[in-house]
C-alpha positions as CSV (number, residue, x, y, z in Angstrom):
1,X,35.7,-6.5,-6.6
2,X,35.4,-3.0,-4.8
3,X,34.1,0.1,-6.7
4,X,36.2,2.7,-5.8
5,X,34.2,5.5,-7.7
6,X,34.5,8.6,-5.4
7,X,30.7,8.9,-5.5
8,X,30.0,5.1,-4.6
9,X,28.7,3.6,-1.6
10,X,27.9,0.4,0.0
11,X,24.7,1.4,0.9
12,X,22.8,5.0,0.5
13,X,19.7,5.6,2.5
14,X,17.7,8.5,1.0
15,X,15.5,10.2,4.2
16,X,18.1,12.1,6.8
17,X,14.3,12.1,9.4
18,X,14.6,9.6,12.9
19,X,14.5,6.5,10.7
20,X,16.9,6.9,8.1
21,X,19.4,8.1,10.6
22,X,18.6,5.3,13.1
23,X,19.0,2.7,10.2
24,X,22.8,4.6,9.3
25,X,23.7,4.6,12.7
26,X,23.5,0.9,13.7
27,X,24.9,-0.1,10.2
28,X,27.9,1.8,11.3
29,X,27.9,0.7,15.1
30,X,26.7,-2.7,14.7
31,X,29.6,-5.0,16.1
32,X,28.5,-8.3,14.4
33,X,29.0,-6.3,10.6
34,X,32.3,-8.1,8.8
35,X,32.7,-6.1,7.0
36,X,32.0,-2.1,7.7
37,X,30.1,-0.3,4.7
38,X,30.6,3.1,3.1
39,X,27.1,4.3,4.1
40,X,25.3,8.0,2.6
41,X,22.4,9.4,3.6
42,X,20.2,11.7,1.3
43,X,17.8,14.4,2.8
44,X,15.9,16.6,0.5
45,X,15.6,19.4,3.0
46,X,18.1,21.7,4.3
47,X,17.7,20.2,7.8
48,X,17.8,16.5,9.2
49,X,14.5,15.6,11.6
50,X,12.4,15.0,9.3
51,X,8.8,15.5,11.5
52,X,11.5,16.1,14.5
53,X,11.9,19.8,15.1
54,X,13.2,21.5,18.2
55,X,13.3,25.6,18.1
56,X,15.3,28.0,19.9
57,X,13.6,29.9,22.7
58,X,15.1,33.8,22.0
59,X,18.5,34.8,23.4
60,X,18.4,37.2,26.2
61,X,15.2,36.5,27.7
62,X,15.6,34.7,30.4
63,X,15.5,31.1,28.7
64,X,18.1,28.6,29.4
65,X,20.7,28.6,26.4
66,X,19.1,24.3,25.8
67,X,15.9,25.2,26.2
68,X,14.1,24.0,22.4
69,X,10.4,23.7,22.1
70,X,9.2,20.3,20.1
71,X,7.3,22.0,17.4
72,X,7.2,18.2,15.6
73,X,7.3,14.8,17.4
74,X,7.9,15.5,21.3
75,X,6.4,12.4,23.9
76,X,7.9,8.7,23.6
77,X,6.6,6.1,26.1
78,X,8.5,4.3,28.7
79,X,7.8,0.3,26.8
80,X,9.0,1.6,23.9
81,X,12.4,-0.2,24.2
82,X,14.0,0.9,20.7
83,X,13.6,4.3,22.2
84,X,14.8,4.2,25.3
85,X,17.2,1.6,24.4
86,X,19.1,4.6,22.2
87,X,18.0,7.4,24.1
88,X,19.7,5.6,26.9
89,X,22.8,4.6,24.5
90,X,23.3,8.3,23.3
91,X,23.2,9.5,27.1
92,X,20.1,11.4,27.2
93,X,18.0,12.8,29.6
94,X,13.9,12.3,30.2
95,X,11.8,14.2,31.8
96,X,7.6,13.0,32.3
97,X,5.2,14.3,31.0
98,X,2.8,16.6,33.3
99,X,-1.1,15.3,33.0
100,X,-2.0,15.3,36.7
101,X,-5.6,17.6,37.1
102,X,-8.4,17.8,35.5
103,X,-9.0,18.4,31.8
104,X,-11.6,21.0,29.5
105,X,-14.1,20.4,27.5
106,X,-15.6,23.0,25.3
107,X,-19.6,21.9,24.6
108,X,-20.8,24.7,22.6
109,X,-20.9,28.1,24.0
110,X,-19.7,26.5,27.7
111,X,-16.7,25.0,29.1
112,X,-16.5,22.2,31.3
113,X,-14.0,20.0,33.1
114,X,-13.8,16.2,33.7
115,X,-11.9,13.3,34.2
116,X,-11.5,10.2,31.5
117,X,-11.7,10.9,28.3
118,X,-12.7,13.3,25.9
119,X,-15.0,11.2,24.1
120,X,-17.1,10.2,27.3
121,X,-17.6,13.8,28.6
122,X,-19.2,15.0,25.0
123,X,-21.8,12.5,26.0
124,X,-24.5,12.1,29.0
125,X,-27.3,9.9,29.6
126,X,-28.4,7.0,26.3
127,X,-25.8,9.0,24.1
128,X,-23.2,7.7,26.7
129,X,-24.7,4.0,27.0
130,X,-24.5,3.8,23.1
131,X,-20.6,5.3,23.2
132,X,-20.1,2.6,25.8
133,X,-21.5,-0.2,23.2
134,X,-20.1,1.2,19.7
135,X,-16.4,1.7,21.7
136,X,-17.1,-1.8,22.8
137,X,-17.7,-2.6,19.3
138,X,-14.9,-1.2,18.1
139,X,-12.0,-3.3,20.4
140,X,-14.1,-6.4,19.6
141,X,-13.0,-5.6,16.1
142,X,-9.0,-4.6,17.0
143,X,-8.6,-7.2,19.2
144,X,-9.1,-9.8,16.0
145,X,-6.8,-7.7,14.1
146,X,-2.9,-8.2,13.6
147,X,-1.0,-5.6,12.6
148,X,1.7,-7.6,10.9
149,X,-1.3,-8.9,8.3
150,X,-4.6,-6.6,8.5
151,X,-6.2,-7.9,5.2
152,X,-6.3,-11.1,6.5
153,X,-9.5,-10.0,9.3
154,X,-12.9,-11.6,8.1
155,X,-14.6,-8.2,6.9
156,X,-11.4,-6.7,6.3
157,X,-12.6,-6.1,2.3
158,X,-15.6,-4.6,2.9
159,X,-14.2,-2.5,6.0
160,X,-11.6,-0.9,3.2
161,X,-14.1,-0.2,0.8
162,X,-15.8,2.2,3.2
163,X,-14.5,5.5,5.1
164,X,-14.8,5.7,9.3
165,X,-17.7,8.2,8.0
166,X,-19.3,6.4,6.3
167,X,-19.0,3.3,8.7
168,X,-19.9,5.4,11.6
169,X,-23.2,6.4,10.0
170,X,-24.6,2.6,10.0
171,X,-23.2,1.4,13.1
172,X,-22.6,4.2,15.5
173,X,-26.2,4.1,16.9
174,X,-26.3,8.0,17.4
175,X,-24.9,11.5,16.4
176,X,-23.1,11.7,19.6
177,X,-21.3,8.7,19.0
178,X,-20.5,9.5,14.8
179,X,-18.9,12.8,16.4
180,X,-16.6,11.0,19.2
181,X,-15.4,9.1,15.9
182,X,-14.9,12.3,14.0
183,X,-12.9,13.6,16.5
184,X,-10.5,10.8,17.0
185,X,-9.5,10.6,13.0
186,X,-9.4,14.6,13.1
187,X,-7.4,15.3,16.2
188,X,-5.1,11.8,15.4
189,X,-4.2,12.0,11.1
190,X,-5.3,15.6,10.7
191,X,-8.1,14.5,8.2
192,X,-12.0,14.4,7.5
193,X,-13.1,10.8,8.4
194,X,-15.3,10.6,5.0
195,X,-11.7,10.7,3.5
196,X,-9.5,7.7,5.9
197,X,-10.4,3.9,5.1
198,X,-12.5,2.3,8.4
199,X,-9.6,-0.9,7.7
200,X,-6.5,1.7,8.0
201,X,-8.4,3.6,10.9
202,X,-8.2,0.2,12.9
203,X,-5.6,-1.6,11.6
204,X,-3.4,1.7,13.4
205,X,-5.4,1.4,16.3
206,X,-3.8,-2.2,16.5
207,X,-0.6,-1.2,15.6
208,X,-0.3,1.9,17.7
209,X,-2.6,3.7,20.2
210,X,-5.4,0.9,21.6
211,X,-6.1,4.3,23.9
212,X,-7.5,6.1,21.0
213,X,-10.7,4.2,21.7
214,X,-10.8,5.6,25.6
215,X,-9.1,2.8,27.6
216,X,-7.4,4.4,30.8
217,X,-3.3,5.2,30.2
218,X,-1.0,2.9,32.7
219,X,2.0,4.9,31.9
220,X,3.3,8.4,31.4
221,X,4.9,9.9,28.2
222,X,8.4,10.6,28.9
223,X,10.1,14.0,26.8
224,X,13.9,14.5,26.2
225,X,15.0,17.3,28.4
226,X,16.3,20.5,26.0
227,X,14.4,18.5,22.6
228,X,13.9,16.0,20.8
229,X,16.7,17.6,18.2
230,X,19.2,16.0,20.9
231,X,18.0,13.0,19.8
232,X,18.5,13.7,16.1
233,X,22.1,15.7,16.7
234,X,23.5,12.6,18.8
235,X,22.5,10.3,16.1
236,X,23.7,12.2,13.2
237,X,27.0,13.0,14.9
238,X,27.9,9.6,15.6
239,X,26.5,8.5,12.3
240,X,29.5,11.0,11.1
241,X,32.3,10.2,13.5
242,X,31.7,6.1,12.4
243,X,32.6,7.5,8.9
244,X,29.2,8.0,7.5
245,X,28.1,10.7,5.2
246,X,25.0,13.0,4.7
247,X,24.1,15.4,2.4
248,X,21.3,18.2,2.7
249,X,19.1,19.7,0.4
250,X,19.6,16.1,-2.2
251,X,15.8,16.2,-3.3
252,X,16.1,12.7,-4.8
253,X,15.1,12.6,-8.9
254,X,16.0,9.2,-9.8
255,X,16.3,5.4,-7.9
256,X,17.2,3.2,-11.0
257,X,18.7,-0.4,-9.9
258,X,21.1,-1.3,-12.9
259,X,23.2,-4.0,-14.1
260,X,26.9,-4.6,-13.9
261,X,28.4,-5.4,-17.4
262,X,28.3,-8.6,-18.4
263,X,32.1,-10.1,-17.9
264,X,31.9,-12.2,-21.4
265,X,30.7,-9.9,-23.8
266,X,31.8,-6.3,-22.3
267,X,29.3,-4.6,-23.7
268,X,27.3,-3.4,-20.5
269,X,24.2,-4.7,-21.7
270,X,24.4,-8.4,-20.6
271,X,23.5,-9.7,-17.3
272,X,26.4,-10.1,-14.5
273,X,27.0,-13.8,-13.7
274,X,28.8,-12.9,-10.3
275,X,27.7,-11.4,-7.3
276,X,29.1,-8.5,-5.4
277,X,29.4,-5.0,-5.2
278,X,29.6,-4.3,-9.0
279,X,32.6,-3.5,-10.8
280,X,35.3,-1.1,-11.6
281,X,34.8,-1.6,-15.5
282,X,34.8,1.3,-17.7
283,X,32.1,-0.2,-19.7
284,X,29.3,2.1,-19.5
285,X,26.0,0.2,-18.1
286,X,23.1,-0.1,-19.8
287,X,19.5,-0.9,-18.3
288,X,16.9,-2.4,-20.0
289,X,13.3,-2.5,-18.0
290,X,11.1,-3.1,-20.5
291,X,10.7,-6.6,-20.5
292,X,10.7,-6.8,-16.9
293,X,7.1,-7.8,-15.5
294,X,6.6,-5.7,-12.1
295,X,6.4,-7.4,-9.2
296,X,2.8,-8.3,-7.8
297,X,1.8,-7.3,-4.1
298,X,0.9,-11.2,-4.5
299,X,4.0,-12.5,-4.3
300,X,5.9,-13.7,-1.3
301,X,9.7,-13.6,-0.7
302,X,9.9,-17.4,-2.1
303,X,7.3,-17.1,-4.8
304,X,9.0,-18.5,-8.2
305,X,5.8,-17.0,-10.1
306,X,7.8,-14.1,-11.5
307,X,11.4,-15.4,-11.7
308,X,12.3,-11.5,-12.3
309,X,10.9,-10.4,-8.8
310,X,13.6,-12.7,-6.5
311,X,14.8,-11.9,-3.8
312,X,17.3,-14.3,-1.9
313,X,15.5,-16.5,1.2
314,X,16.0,-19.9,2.8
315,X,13.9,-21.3,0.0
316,X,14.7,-19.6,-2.5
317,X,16.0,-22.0,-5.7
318,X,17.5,-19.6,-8.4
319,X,20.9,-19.7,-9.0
320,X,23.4,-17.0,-9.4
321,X,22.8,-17.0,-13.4
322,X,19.3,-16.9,-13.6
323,X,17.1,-13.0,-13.9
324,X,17.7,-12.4,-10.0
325,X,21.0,-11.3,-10.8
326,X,20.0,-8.6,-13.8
327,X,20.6,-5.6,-10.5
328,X,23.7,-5.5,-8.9
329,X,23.4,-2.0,-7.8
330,X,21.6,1.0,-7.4
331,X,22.0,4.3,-8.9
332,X,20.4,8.2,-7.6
333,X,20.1,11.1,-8.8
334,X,19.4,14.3,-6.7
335,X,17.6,17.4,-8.8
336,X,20.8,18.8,-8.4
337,X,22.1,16.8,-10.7
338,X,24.0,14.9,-8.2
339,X,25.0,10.8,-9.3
340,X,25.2,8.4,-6.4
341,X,25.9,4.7,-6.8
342,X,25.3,1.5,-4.3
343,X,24.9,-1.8,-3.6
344,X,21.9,-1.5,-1.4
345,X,19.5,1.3,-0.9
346,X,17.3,2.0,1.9
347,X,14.5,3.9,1.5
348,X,13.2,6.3,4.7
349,X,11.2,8.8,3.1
350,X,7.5,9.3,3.8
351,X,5.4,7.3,1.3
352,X,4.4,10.4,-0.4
353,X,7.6,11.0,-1.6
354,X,7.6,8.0,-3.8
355,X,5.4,10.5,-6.3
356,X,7.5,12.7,-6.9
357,X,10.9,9.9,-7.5
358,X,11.3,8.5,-11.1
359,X,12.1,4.4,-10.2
360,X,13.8,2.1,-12.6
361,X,12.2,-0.6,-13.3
362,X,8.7,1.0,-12.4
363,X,7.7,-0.1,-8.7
364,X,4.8,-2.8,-8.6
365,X,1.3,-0.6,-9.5
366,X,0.3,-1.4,-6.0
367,X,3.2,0.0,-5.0
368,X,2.5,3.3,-6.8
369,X,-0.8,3.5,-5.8
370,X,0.5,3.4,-1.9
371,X,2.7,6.9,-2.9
372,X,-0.1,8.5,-4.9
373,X,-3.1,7.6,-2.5
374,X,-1.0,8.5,1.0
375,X,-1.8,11.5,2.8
376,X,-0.8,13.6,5.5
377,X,-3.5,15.4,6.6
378,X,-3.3,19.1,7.8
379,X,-1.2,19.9,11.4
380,X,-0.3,22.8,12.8
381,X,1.2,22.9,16.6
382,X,1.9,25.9,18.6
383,X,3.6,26.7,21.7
384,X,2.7,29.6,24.6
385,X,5.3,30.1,27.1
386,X,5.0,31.3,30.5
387,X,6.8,31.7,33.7
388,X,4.8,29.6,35.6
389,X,2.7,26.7,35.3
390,X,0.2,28.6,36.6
391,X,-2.7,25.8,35.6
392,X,-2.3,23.3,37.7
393,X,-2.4,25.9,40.6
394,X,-5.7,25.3,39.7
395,X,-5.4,21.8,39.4
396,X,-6.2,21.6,35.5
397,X,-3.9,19.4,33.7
398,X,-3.1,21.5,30.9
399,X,-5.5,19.1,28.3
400,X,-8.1,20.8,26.8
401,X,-10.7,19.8,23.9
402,X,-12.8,21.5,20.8
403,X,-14.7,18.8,19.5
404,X,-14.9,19.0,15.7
405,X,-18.4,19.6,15.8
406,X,-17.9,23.0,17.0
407,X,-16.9,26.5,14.5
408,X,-13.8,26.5,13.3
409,X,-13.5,29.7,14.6
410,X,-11.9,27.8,17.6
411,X,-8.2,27.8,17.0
412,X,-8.1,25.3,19.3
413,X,-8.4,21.3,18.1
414,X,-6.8,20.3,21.7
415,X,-3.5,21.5,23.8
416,X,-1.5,20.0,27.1
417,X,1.2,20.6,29.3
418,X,4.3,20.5,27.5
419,X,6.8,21.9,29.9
420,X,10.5,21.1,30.2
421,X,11.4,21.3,34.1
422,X,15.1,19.7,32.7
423,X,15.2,23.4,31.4
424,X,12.6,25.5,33.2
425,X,10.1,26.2,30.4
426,X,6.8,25.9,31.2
427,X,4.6,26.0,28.2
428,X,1.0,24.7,26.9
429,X,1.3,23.1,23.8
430,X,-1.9,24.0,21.1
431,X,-3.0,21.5,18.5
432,X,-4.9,22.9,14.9
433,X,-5.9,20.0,13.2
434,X,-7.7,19.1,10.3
435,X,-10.3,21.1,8.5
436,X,-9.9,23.7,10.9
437,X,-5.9,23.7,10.6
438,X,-7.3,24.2,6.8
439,X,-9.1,27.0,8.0
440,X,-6.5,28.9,10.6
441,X,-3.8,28.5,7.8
442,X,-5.0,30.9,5.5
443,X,-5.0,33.1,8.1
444,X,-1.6,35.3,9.3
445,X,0.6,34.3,12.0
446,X,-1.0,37.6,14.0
447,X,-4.3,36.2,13.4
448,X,-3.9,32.3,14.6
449,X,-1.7,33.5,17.5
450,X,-4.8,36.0,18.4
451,X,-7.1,32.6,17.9
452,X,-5.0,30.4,19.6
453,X,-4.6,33.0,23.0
454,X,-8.1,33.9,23.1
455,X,-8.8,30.0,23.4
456,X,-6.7,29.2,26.0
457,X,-8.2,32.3,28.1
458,X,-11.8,30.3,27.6
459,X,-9.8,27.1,29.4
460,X,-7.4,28.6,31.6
461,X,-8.3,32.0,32.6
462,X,-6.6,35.5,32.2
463,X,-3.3,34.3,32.8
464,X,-3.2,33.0,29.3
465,X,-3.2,35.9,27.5
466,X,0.0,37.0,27.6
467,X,2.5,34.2,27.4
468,X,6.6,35.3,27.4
469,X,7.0,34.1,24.4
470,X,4.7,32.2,21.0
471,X,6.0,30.3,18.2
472,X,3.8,27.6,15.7
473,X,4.4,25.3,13.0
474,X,2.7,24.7,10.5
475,X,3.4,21.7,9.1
476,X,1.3,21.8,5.8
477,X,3.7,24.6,4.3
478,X,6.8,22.0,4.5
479,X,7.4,20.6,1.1
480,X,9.2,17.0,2.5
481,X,7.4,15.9,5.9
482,X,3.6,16.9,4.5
483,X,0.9,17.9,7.2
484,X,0.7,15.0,9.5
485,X,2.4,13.2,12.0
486,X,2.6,10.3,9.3
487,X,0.7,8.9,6.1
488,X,-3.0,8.2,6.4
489,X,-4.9,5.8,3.7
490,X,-8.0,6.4,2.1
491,X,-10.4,3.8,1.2
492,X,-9.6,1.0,-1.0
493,X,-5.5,1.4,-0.9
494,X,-4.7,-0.9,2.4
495,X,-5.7,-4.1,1.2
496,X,-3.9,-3.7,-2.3
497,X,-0.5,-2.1,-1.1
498,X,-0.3,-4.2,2.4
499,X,1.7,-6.5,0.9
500,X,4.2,-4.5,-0.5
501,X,4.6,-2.3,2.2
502,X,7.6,-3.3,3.3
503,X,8.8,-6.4,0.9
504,X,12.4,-5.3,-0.2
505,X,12.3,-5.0,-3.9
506,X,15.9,-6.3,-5.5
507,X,18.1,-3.6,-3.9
508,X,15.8,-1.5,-2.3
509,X,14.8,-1.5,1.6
510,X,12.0,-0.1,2.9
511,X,12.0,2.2,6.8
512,X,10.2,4.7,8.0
513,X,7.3,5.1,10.4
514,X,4.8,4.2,8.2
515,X,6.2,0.9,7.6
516,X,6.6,-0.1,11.5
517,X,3.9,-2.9,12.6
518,X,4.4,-1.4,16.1
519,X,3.9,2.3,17.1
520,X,3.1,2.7,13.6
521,X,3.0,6.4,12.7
522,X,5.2,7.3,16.0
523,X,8.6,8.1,16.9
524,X,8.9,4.5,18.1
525,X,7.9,3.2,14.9
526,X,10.4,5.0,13.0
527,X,13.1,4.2,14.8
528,X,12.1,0.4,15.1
529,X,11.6,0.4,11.4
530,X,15.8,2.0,10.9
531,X,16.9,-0.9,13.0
532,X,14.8,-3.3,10.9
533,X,15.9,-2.3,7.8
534,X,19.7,-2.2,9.0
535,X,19.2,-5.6,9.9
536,X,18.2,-6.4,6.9
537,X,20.6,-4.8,4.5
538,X,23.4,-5.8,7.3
539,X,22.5,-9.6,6.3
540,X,22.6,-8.9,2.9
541,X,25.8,-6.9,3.0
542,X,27.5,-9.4,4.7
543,X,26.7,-12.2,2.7
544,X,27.5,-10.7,-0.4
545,X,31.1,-9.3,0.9
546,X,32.0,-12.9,2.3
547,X,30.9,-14.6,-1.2
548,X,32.7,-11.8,-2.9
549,X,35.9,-11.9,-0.8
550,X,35.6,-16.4,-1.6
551,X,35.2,-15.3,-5.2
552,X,38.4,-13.2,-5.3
553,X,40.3,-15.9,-3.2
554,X,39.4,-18.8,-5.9
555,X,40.4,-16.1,-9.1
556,X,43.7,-15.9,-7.8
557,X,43.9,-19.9,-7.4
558,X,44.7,-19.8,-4.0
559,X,43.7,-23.7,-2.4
560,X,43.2,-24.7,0.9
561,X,46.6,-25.9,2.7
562,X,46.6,-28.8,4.6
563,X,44.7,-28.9,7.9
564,X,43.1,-25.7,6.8
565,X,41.1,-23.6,4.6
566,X,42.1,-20.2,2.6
567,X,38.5,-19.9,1.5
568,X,36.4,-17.9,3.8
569,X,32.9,-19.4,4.9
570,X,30.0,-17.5,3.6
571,X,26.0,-17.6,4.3
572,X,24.0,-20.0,1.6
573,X,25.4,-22.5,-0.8
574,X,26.9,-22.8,-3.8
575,X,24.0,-24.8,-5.5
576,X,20.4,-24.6,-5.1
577,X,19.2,-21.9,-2.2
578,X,21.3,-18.5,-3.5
579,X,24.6,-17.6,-2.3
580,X,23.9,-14.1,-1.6
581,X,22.3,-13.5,1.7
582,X,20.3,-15.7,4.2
583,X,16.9,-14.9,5.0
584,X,16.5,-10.7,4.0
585,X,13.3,-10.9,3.7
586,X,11.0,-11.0,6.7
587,X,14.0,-12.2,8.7
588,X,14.2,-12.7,12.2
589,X,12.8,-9.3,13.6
590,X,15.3,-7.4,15.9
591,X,13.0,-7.2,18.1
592,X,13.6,-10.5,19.7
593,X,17.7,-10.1,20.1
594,X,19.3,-9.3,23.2
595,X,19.5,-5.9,24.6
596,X,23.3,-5.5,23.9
597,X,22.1,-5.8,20.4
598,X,20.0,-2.6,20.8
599,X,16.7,-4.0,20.9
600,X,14.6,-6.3,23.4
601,X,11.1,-8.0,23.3
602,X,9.0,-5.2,23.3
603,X,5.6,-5.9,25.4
604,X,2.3,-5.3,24.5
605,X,1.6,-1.3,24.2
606,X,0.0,1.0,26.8
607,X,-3.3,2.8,26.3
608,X,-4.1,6.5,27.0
609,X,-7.1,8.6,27.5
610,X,-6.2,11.4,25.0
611,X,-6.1,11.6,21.2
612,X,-2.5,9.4,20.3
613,X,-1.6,12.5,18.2
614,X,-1.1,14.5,21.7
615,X,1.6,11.8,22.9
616,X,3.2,10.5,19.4
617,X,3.8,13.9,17.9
């Protein structure tokens, strides 16, 4: 039967960032749902965007009153069909990204400009020739690669055992070619390549940005005029107006999935015979996790090798009285000593946040390992604003490139054109990544906006030097969304937590970018990876309603009149597969439904000629 609690919902989703919201939205808006859910969604910070941040340009100066810089995710690409699918749902406006012109290049004391990519113009003569083979090399090795199962390549062991360093070292042929390398880890996770897994580095080359490795772009990034926030505000208001509700500042403390009381003995302790949505018994619960085994990244959805780890599919043969059913729901606990109770729960939150949450039963070790071993990396991005576009008056582009070789007295890792003509800022956007973000953050605001001037003078002449107005981010100091643009693995992690990655466990759904197998890490990935997970708690929800709703019908001894039924259909059966939801794990991916359904086949990704964290951040 219904809970009516005052602090219970149907399904809570702790992460208020692009995926988290997406997923709330189209549980709410979805016009196949049966029934419609009482849905909550948890964000730790005192803001929702997660890595989306749009700032105000100053009153009074001459800015238009929507004019926002994207100081956190900014481009999305015109095949990314979740995006534009929504952005086109919400009523927003794009505007493309300027890259006509020629881009910098700063090799060592001198600074040049080319065409292609960065990687090719820090190289002449054999140095290029072997670039050309170990870049070569390199797609060979994506190309056999699927992103839905990267452990299953031939070498893929041996290729997580070692770091893109270390890997680069043996088979790079040359310096030159070790340092393109270097740059593309730096500039794209804001890490040291010694420290990302050569299996991970690929696996999100597969996934994501096949133009990391140089190929030419076919299409051009695409920015929502007045910010990104737009995006973020439209979703969160409609998530609100459809009945949803979010709460800020709720630094989750506590997931623990519980038991309803048993109906026979009353005592809280036994395990629920029914399904559904819990009950409204007094009976305090009690959960015991001590005998229960954790589930192995081993297992598939239908693998009767743990009978405690089951979670209803097509084959699945436990029945409604067997361990499956110990959870019924899901309680959190915010460090503000907040209770929250659900049927479902869907998890958005960067995988490093799974450190600092107490779950209960313990997640699977390799599960664990996946929160502890995730990093972000180090990110900072900056903004100059001028009056004019006064670059590509001299037909530059607005790209420009330190290699990671060089001092990190550059405060420069790379920049580009990041103007809004929807809004009439023109602006060069500045990327401090890595070891030398490390280095410029320990350093005062006057002193990296000094760093960051004086470098774009070396690219773009005088003009540079006094911008209308500066602002930065950096995204190290933020407790919630970490350094990078998303998580990065180190070596020996991928191959263990894979599986697991996003494998509902009981109650618990997994979203968020770094659980998308396309666009992984981007803004497409998150919000591919909210629809996913709506889907699949949607299933589940409904299933477990319709079986709940017969249940009631056949308490109350209501029987089917003649030429007609008083029991409502439901999905599974009533022996053999379970009666609680069809197919929730690894079901039919939205990507394949119908437009009208938010989503349509999404074609193979475009490349581009510039670091992926320019165009994905």
């Amino acid at each position: 039967m219904l809970d009516l609690r005052p602090n219970h919902y149907d399904i809570i989703i702790v992460g208020g960032g692009l995926s988290g919201l997406t997923a709330g939205y189209k549980l709410l808006n979805d016009p196949k749902m049966t029934f419609k859910p009482k849905v909550l969604i948890l964000e730790a910070d005192q803001r929702l965007g997660g890595r989306i941040l749009s700032v105000p340009l100053p009153a009074g100066a001459g800015f238009s009153p929507n004019a926002r810089l994207d100081v956190g995710g900014q481009w999305f690409k015109p095949e990314n069909v979740h995006s534009m699918n929504l952005i086109e749902e919400l009523g927003l406006q794009t505007y493309q990204h300027f890259v006509l012109g020629k881009r910098m290049l700063k090799k060592g004391s001198k600074v040049k400009s080319f065409m292609g990519t960065p990687y090719e113009a820090m190289v002449s003569g054999m140095a290029a020739f072997q670039l050309r083979r170990l870049l070569n090399k390199l797609k060979t090795m994506v190309a056999n690669i699927s992103p839905l199962a990267p452990m299953d390549y031939k070498d893929s062991a041996s290729l997580d055992k070692v770091s893109v360093a270390s890997w680069a070292k043996h088979h790079a042929w040359s310096t030159r070619g070790a340092e393109a390398l270097a740059m593309a880890v730096e500039t794209t996770f804001g890490c040291n390549p010694k420290d990302v897994s050569m299996l991970f580095f690929l696996h999100f080359i597969a996934a994501s940005e096949k133009g990391l490795l140089g190929a030419h772009p076919k299409t051009i990034d695409l920015g929502i005029v007045g910010g990104c926030h737009k995006l973020v505000d439209e979703l969160a208001n409609r998530f609100v107006a459809l009945g949803g509700t979010i709460r800020t500042g709720a630094h989750v403390q506590s997931i623990i999935q519980e038991a309803s009381p048993s109906p026979t003995s009353g005592t809280g302790t036994g395990v629920g015979t029914g399904m559904g949505m819990g009950t409204t018994s007094t009976t305090t619960t009690t959960t015991t996790t001590t005998t229960i085994p954790t589930p192995s990244a081993g297992l598939s959805s239908s693998s009767s090798s743990d009978p405690n780890y089951c979670i209803c599919t097509d084959t699945c043969s436990t029945t409604s009285s067997d361990l499956k059913e110990l959870f019924t729901s899901v309680t959190v606990r915010t460090l503000n000593n907040e209770t929250y109770n659900a049927s479902y729960l869907i998890f958005a939150a960067p995988p490093t946040a799974l450190k600092s949450i107490q779950f209960s039963p313990p997640l699977a070790p390799e599960k664990e390992l996946l929160g502890r071993a995730s990093m972000m990396g180090s990110y900072i991005k900056a903004f100059a604003v001028y009056s004019t576009p006064f670059w590509r008056s001299n037909q530059q582009s607005g790209d420009a490139f330190v290699p990671t070789t060089h001092t990190q007295l550059d405060a420069v890792s790379f920049t580009e054109d990041a103007s809004d003509p929807g809004t009439g800022v023109y602006a060069l956007a500045v990327y401090i990544t890595g070891a030398r973000a490390n280095f410029w953050a320990q350093k005062t605001v006057a002193d990296r906006k000094a760093g960051v001037l004086s470098s774009l003078v070396e690219f773009f002449g005088a003009q540079a030097a006094q911008p209308l107005y500066y602002v930065e981010s950096n995204w190290s100091e933020n407790p919630y969304s970490g350094g990078g643009p998303f998580a990065t693995l180190p070596p020996g992690v991928l191959q263990a937590t894979f599986g697991l990655l996003r494998l509902p466990i009981y109650r618990i759904h997994w979203a968020g970018c770094e659980t998308s197998t396309e666009y992984f890490g981007s803004m497409e990935g998150a919000i591919s990876a909210g629809v996913q997970a709506s889907f699949e708690v949607s299933n589940r929800f409904n299933a477990t309603r319709m079986l709940e709703q017969r249940r009631t019908v056949l308490e109350l001894g209501i029987r089917p009149e003649a030429g007609g039924s008083a029991i409502p259909t439901f999905v599974g059966s009533q022996t053999g597969a379970c009666p609680e939801v069809k197919a929730v794990v690894a079901p039919p991916s939205p990507l394949n439904m119908p437009k009208n359904a938010g989503t349509t086949e999404q074609p193979a990704p475009s490349v581009l000629a510039k670091p992926v964290a320019a165009s994905q951040r």
